[in-house]
C-alpha positions in Angstrom: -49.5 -23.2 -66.9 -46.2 -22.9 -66.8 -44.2 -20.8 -70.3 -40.7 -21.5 -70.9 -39.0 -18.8 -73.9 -37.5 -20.7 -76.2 -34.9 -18.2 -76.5 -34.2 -18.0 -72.6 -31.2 -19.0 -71.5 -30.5 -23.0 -70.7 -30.9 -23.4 -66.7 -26.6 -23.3 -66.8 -27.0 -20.0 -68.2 -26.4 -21.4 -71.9 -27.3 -20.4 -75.2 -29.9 -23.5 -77.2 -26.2 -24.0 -79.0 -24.3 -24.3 -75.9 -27.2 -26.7 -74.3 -26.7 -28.9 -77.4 -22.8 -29.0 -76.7 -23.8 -29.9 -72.9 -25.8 -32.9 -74.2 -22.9 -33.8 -76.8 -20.3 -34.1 -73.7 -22.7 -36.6 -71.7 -22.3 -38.6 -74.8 -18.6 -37.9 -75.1 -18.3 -39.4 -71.3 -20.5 -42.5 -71.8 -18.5 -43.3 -74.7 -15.0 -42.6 -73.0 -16.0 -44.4 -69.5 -17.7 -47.5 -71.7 -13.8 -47.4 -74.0 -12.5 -47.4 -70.3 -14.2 -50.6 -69.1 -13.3 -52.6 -72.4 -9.9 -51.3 -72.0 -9.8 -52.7 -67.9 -11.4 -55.8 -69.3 -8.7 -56.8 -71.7 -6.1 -55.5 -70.0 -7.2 -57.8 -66.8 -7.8 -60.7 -69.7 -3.9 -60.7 -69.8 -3.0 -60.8 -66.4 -5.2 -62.8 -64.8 -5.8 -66.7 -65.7 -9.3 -67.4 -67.3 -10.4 -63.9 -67.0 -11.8 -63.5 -70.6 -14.5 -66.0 -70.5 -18.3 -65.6 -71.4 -19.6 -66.8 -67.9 -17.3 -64.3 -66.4 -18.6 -61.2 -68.9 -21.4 -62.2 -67.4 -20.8 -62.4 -64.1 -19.4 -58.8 -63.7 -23.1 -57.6 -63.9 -25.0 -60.8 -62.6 -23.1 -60.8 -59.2 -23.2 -56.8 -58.6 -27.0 -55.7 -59.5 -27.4 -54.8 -56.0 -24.9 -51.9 -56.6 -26.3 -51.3 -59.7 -29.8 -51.0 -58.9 -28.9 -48.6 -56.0 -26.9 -46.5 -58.5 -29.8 -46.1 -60.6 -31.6 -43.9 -57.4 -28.2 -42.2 -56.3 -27.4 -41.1 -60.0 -31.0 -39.5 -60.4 -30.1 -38.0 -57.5 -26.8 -36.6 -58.1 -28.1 -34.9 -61.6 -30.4 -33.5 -59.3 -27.7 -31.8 -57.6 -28.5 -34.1 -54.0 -26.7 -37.1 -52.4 -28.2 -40.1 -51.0 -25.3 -41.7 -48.6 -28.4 -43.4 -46.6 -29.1 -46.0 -49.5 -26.8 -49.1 -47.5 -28.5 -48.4 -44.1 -31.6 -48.8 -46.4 -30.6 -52.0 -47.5 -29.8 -53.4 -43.9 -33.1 -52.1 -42.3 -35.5 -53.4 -45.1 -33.8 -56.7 -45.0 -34.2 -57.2 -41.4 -37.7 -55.6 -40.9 -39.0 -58.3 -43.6 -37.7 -61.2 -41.9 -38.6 -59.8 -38.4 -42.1 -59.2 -39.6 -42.2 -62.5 -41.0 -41.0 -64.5 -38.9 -43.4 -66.6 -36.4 -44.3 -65.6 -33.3 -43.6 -68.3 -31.1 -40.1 -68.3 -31.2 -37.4 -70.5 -28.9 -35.2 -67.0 -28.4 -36.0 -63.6 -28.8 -34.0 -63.6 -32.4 -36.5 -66.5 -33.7 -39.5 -64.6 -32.4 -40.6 -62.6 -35.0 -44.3 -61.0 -35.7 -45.7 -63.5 -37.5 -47.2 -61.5 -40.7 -48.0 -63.4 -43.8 -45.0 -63.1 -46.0 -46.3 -60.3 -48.7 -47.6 -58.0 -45.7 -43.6 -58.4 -44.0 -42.7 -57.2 -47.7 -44.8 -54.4 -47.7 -44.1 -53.2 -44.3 -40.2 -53.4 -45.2 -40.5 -51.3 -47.9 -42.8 -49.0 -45.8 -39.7 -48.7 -43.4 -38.0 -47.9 -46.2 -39.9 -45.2 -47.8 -39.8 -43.9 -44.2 -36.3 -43.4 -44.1 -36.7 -41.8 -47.5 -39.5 -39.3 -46.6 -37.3 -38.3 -44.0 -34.4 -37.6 -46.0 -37.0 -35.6 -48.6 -38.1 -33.8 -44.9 -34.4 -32.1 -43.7 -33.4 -31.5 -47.2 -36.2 -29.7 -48.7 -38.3 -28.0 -46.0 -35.1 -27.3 -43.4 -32.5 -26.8 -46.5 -30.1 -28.9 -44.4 -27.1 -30.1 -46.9 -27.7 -33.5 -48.0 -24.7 -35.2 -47.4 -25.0 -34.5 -43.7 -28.9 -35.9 -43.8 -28.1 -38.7 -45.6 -25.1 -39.7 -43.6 -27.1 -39.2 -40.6 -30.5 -41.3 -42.0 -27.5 -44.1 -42.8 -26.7 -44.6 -39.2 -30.1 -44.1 -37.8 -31.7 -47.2 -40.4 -28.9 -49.0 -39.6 -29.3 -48.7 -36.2 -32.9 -50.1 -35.8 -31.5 -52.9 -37.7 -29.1 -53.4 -35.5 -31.4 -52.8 -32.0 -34.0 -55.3 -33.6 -31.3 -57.9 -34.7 -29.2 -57.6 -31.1 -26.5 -56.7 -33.6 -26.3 -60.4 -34.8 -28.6 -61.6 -37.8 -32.1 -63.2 -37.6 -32.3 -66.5 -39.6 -34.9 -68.5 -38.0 -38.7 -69.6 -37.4 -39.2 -68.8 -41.3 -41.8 -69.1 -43.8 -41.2 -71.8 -46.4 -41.9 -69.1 -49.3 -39.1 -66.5 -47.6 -36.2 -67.5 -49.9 -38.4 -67.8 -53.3 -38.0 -63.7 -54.2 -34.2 -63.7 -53.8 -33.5 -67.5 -55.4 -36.5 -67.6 -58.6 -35.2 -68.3 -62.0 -36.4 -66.4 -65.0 -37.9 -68.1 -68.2 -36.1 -71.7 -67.6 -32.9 -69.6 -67.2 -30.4 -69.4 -64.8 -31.0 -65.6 -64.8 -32.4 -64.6 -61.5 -35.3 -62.5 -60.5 -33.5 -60.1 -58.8 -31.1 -59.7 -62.2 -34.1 -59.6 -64.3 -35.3 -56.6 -61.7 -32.1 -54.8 -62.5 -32.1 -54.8 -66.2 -35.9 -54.0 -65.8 -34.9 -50.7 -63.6 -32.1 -50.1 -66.2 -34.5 -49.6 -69.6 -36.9 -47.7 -67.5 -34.6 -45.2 -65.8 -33.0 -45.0 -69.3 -35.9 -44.0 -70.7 -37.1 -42.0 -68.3 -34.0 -40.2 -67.6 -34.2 -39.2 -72.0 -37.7 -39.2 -72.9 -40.0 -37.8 -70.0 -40.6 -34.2 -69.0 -39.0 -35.7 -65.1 -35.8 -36.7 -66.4 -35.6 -33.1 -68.6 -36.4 -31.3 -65.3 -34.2 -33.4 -62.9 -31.3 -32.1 -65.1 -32.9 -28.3 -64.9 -33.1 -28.5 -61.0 -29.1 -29.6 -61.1 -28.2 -27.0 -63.9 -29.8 -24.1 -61.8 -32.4 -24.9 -59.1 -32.8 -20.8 -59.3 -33.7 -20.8 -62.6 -36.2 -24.1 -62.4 -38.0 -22.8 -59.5 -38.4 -19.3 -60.8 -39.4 -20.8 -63.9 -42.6 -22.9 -62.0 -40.5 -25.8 -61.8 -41.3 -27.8 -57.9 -37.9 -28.0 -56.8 -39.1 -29.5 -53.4 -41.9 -31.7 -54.5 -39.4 -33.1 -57.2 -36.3 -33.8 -55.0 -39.0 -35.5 -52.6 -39.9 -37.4 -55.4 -36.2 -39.0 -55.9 -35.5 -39.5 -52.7 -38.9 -41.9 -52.1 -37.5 -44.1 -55.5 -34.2 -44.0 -54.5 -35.2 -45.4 -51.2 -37.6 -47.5 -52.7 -34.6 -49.0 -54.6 -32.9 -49.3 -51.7 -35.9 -51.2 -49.7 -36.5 -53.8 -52.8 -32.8 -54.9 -52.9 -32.7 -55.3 -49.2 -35.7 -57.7 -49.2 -34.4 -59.8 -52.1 -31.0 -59.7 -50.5 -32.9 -61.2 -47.6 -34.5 -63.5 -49.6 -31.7 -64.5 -51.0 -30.1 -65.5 -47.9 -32.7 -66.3 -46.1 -31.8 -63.6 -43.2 -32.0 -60.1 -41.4 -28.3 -59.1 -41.4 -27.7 -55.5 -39.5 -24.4 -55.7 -41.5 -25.7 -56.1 -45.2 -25.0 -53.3 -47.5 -22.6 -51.9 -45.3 -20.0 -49.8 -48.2 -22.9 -50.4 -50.6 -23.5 -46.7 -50.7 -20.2 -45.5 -51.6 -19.9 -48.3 -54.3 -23.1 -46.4 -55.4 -21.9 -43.3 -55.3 -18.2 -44.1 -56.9 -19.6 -45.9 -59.7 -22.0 -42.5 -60.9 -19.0 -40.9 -61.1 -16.6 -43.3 -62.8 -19.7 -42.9 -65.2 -19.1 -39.1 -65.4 -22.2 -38.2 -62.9 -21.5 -34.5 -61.8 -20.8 -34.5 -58.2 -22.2 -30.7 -58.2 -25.1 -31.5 -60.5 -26.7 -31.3 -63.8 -24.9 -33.6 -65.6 -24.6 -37.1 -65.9 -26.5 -40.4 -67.0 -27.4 -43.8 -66.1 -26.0 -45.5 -69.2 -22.7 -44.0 -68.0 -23.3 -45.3 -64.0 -23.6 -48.6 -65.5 -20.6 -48.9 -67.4 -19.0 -47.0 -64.5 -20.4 -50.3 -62.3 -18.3 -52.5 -65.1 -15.1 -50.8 -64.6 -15.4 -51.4 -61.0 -16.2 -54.6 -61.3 -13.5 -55.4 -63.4 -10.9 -53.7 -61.1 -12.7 -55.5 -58.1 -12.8 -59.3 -59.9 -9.2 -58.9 -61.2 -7.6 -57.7 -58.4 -9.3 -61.2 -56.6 -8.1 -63.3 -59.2 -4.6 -61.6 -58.7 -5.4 -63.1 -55.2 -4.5 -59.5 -53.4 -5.9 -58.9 -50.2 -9.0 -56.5 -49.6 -6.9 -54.0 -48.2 -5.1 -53.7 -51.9 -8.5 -54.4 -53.8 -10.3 -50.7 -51.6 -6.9 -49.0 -52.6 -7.2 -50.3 -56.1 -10.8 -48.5 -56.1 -9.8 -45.3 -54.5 -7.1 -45.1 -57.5 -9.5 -46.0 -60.2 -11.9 -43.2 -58.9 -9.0 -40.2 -59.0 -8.0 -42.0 -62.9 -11.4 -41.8 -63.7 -12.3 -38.1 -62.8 -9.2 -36.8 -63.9 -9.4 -38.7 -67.5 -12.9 -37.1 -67.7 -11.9 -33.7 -66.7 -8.9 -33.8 -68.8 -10.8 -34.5 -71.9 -13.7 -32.9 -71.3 -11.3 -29.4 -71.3 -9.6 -31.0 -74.2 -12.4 -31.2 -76.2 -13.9 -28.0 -75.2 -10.8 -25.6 -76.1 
C-alpha cells in the first residue's frame, strides 16, 4: 500500500498552501477563457448579421462535438504531461474500417466489396483498430521512452495510411447495410438533439467528474506535476499513461464510426486538422502544454472561442485562408492573455 506524508511536498515541489494556490489559478483560467468566449460572442454579435440568435448559441457546440469529444482524450493527456497528435488519423481509419467491414461482399468494384460483417461486429472491429493504434502509441512512449509528439505524429500517418491503402485514397460509400447511417443520424428523446451530441455532453459530465473527484484524475495531474515524484511515490507512471492513451483513442475510434455513420462513408480524408483543433482548443482553455495543469471545463470553453472565431469569420464571408490565420492569432492572444494574468495575479 502505497503512504503519501501529508506534509511532503506537492508533486511541483509545493507547500499544501502553494498546491491550493495551483488549484485556485485553474479556476482563475476557466473563468478568464469562459469571460473570453462571451466576450468573442458579443463582439462577433455586432459585426456579423444574425449572429446572436439562440439556434446559433446552439449550434457553436451541436456542429463541433467531434472536436470536442477528441479534446476530452488530448486534454487528459496533456495534464498528463503527453501529446496525442494521432487522434485525426484515428478518426479516418475507424471510419473506413467500419464501413469496409460492413459492407457486403459481393461487390460490383473493389470499393463496394467490403467483408460483409453484421453491422455491430464492423463497429467493434473499428474501434479494435483503433485501440490498436492506441496501444501502440502507449508501446513507444512508455516502454522505449520515445517523445510523444514524434509517436503520435508518426501513429497519425501510419492510421491514416491504411485508410487510405483500403479506401484507394477515394472514399467507400457503397453495398451498405440499411442500419449503417442510424448511429450517426438518431434523434434523442423526440428532439432534434443528436446521438452523437448527446454522446458528447455524456463524455463531458463524466470526464468532469472524473477529472475532480476520482483518485485517476488526482494522479493524472501528479504524473504531469512531477512524474519523478509520482513514480517514486508508487504511483504507475507507465500503466497510467497507457491507460489515456487507450480512451483517448477510444474517443478517437467512436467519433470516426458516427462520423461514418453520419455520412454514410469510409473517407481516408475525415478528420484530417481535427487533431490540432484538439490540441489548440486545450490550450485556449489554459491546458499546460508541459503538464500538470489544466481542465476539461476550460477545453470546452476553449472549443467555444474557437468556434466563435471560426463561425464569424464565415459569416464575414472570408476565405479559409483568413479563417486558419484568424486561429493561429486567437491561439498566441490566448496564451499570452493567460500568461500575462496568471504572473499578474501571482506577484
Amino acid at each position: 500500500m502505497t503512504i503519501i506524508d501529508s506534509s511532503a511536498p506537492s508533486p511541483a515541489g509545493r507547500t499544501l498552501t502553494e498546491r491550493g494556490r495551483r488549484i485556485g489559478d485553474e479556476t482563475f483560467i476557466m473563468l478568464l477563457v469562459g469571460g473570453v468566449a462571451i466576450g468573442l460572442f458579443l463582439i462577433a454579435s455586432v459585426l456579423v448579421p444574425n449572429f446572436f440568435q439562440l439556434l446559433n448559441m446552439l449550434n457553436l457546440v451541436t456542429n463541433n462535438w467531434a472536436v470536442i469529444s477528441l479534446g476530452v482524450g488530448v486534454t487528459f493527456l496533456l495534464v498528463s504531461g503527453n501529446f496525442d497528435l494521432s487522434v485525426g488519423g484515428i478518426v479516418a481509419l475507424s471510419g473506413v474500417l467500419a464501413v469496409w467491414f460492413a459492407q457486403s461482399a459481393e461487390g460490383a468494384n473493389p470499393l463496394s466489396t467490403g467483408l460483409g460483417f453484421p453491422y455491430w461486429l464492423a463497429v467493434l472491429g473499428a474501434l479494435f483498430g483503433a485501440l490498436a493504434i492506441g496501444a501502440l502509441n502507449a508501446l513507444f512512449v512508455v516502454r522505449f521512452s520515445i517523445p510523444s509528439i514524434i509517436v503520435t505524429l508518426g501513429t497519425m500517418m501510419l492510421a491514416r495510411g491504411i485508410a487510405q491503402v483500403i479506401t484507394q485514397g477515394s472514399q467507400r460509400n457503397t453495398n451498405l447495410p440499411e442500419n449503417f447511417g442510424v448511429l450517426g443520424n438518431m434523434t434523442m428523446f423526440g428532439t432534434w438533439v443528436k446521438l452523437p451530441v448527446f454522446l458528447m455532453a455524456v463524455l463531458l459530465v463524466v470526464a468532469i467528474f472524473v477529472e475532480r473527484k476520482t483518485v485517476f484524475g488526482r494522479l493524472t495531474f501528479w504524473i504531469g506535476s512531477n512524474p519523478v515524484a509520482a513514480n517514486l511515490s508508487g504511483i504507475d507512471n507507465a500503466r497510467h499513461i497507457t491507460y489515456l492513451y487507450l480512451f483517448s483513442s477510444a474517443v478517437a475510434g467512436v467519433v470516426g464510426i458516427l462520423l461514418a455513420s453520419e455520412f454514410k462513408s469510409g473517407f481516408s480524408n475525415r478528420g484530417t486538422l481535427m487533431e490540432f483543433d484538439a490540441l489548440v482548443i486545450a490550450l485556449l482553455g489554459g491546458v499546460a502544454i508541459a503538464g500538470g495543469f489544466g481542465s476539461v471545463v476550460g477545453m470546452f470553453f476553449g472549443a467555444i472561442v474557437l468556434a466563435v472565431v471560426t463561425s464569424a469569420a464565415t459569416g464575414l464571408v472570408l476565405s479559409p485562408d483568413w479563417q486558419y490565420i484568424l486561429k493561429a492569432i486567437a491561439v498566441f492572444l490566448a496564451i499570452m492573455t493567460q500568461t500575462w494574468a496568471l504572473a499578474r495575479r501571482n506577484r
